[in-house]
C-alpha positions in Angstrom: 118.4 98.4 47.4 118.3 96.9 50.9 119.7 93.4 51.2 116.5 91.8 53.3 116.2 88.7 55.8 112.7 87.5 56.7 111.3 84.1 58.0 107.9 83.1 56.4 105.0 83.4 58.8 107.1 85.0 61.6 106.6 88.7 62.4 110.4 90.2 63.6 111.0 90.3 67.2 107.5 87.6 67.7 107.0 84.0 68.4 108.1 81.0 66.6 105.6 78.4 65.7 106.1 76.1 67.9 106.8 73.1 64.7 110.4 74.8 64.4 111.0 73.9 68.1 112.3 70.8 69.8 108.5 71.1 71.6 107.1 70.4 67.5 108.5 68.8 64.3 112.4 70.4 64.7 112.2 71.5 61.6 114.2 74.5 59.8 111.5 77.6 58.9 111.5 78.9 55.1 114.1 81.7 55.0 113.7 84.4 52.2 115.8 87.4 51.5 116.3 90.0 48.8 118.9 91.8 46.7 121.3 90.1 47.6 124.7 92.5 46.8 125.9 91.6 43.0 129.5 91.3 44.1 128.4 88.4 46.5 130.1 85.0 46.2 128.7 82.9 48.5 125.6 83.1 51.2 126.0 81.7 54.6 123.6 81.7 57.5 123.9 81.6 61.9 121.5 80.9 63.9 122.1 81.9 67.4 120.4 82.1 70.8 122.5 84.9 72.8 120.3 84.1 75.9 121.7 80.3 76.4 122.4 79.4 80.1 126.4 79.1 79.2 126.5 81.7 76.6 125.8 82.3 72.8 124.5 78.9 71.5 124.5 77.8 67.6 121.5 76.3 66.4 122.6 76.2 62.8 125.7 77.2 60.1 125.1 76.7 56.5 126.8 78.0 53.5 127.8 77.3 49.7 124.5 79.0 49.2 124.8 80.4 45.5 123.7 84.3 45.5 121.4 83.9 42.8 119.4 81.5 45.3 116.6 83.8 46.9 115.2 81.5 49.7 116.2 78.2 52.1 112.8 76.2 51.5 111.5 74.8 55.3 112.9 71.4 56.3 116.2 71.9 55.2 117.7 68.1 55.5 120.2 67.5 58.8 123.0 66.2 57.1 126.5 67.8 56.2 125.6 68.2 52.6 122.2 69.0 51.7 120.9 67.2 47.9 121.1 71.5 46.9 125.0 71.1 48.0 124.5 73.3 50.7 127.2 72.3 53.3 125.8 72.7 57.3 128.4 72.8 60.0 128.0 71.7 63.5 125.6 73.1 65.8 125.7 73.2 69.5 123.4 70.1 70.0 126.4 68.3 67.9 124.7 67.2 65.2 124.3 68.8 61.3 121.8 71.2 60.5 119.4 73.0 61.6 118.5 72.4 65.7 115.7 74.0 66.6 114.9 76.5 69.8 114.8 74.2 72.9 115.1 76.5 76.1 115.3 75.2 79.3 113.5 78.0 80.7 112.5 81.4 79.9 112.2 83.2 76.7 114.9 83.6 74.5 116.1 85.5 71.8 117.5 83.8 68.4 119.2 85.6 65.6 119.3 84.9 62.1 122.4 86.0 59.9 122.6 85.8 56.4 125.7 87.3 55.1 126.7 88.0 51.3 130.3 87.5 51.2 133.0 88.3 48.8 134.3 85.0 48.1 133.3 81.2 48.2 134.8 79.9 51.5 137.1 77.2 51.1 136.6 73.5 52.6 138.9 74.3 55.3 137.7 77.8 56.4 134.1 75.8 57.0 136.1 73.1 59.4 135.7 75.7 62.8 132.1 76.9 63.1 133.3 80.1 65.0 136.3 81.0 62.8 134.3 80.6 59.8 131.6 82.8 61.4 134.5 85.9 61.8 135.6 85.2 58.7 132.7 86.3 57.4 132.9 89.3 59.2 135.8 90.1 57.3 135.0 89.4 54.2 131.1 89.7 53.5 129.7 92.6 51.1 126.5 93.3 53.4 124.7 91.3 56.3 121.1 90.7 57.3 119.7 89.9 60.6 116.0 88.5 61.5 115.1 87.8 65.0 112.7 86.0 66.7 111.6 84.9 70.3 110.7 81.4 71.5 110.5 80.1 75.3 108.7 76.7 76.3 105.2 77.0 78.6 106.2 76.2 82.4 
């Protein structure tokens, strides 16, 4: 079994439609993933753009996903705590939730991560966006990555 990331209309390493972008609607995209590792707690996902003009931005950080959940539907609510008690963290822009791709010039790479860890993370290991982050490096059973490309039309 291969423990499988994929965004719903979005080839790997293509476009994003332009809806999930600050140039559209801003909102999240349906995630889906598969077999999930048994011995998994807890799900928790990152959103990154690598290709930011001051370095890796955040675009999104959510966990308290159960495991037996199989997909994030699209337009995940931008608040703290989702009504699925999903808890979102943060982003760059400084708000909750998801923030969609927004370059302010050239084309940029985002990642997805969806990581199956061993444990549920406690209230105060999801205070600190990045230390949560390596603390799932630690502790997760198996990762999954999806990326996709998005710059705005000069």
């Amino acid at each position: 079994m291969s423990f499988e990331l994929s965004v719903s209309d979005i080839t790997y390493g293509e476009r994003i439609k332009p809806v999930y972008t600050c140039s559209g609607q801003d909102i999240s995209p349906p995630l889906k993933w598969k077999d999930a590792p048994s011995s998994a707690k807890e799900l928790v996902i990152f959103l990154d753009d690598p290709d930011a003009p001051g370095g890796s931005f955040n675009h999104w950080a959510i966990c308290n996903i159960q495991p037996s959940i199989h997909e994030l539907h699209e337009n995940v609510e931008k608040s703290s705590k989702t009504t699925e008690g999903w808890i979102q963290l943060n982003n760059d822009f400084g708000k909750p939730g998801y923030g969609g791709p927004c370059p302010p010039r050239g084309t940029h790479h985002y990642y997805i991560t969806l990581y199956a860890i061993v444990r549920p993370l406690t209230d105060a290991e999801r205070t600190n966006r990045e230390d949560m982050r390596k603390l799932c490096e630690r502790i997760m059973v198996k990762k999954a990555t999806w990326m996709f490309i998005y710059g705005k039309k000069q």
